[in-house]
PLY file of the C-alpha trace (Angstrom):
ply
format ascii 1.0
element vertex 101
property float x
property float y
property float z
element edge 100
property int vertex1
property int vertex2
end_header
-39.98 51.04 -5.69
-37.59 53.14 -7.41
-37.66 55.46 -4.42
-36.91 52.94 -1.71
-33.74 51.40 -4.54
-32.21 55.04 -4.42
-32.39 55.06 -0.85
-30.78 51.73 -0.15
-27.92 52.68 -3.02
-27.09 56.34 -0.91
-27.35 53.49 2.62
-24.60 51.07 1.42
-22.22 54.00 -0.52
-19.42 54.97 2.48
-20.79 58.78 3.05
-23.91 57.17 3.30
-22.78 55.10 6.51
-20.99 57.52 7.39
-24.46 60.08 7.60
-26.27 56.76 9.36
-23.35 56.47 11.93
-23.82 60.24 12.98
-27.72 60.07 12.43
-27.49 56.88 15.27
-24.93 58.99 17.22
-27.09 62.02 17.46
-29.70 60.17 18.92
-28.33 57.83 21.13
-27.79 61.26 23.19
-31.60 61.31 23.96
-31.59 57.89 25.35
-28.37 58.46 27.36
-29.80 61.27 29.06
-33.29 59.40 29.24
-31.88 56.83 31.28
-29.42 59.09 33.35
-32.27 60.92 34.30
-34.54 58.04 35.31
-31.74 56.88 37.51
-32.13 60.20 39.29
-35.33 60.48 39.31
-34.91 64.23 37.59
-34.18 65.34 33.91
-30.39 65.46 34.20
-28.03 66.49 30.79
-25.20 63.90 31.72
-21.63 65.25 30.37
-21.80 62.47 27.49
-25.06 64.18 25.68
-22.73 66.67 24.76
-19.75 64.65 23.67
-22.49 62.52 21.60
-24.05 66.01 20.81
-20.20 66.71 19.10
-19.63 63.98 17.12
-23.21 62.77 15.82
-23.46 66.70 14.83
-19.95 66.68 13.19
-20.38 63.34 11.08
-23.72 64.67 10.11
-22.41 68.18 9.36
-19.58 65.78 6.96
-22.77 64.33 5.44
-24.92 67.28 4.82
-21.59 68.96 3.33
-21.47 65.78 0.73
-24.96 66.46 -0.11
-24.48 69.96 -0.61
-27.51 70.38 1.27
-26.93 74.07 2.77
-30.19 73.69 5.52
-28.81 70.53 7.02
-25.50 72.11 7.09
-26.14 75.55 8.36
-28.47 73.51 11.14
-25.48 71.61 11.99
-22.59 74.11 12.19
-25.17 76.31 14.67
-25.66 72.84 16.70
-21.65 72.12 17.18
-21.36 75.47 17.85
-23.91 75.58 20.88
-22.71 72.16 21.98
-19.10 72.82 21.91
-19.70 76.16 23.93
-21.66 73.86 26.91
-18.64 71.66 27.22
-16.68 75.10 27.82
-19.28 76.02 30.60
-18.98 72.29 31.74
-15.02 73.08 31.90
-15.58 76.20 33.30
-17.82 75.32 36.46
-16.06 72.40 37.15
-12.08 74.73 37.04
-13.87 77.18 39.25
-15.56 74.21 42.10
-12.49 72.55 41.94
-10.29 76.10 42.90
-12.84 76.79 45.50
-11.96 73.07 47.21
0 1
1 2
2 3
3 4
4 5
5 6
6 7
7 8
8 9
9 10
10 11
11 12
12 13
13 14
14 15
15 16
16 17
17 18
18 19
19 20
20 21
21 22
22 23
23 24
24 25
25 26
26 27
27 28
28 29
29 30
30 31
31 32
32 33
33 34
34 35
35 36
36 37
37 38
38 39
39 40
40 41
41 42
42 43
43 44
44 45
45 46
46 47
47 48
48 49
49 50
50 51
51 52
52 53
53 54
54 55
55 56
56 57
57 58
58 59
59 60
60 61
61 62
62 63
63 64
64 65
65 66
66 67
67 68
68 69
69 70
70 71
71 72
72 73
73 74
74 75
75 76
76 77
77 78
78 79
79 80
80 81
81 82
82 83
83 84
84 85
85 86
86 87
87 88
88 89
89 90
90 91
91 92
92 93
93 94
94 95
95 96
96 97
97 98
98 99
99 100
């Protein structure tokens, strides 16, 4: 009982909102790209898994920071690194189709 009071005190503080927000950020990208690919009809990465990749990964990176927790961080700060760098690709491709037009 004492487990599940500690839990619900770290839930209502403001990091602790803040660490839910990015937690329900982060994975509202797998349903996003759930449904975008059932539309096609083929596993598709639609361009907002990676904005929702960004900023679930950067509130939760904020979070793990607060909690001086150095796995969650270090996981995070390789994440926003590999998502940021697929936006660039993204940016890239799309420069280099749209010069080719």
């Amino acid at each position: 009982m004492e487990t599940l009071k500690h839990f619900m005190d770290i839930l209502a503080s403001p990091m602790g909102m803040l660490g839910m927000l990015g937690q329900m950020m982060f994975f509202s990208r797998f349903l996003v790209q759930w449904i975008a690919s059932e539309k096609k009809g083929k596993s598709v990465v639609p361009l907002s898994f990676w904005y929702l990749s960004i900023g679930g990964g950067f509130l939760l990176l904020l979070y793990a920071i607060w909690r001086k927790d150095p796995v969650i961080t270090i996981g995070q700060l390789v994440g926003l690194f590999v998502y940021a760098r697929n936006l660039m690709l993204i940016r890239r491709h799309k420069t280099a189709q749209a010069a080719d037009a």
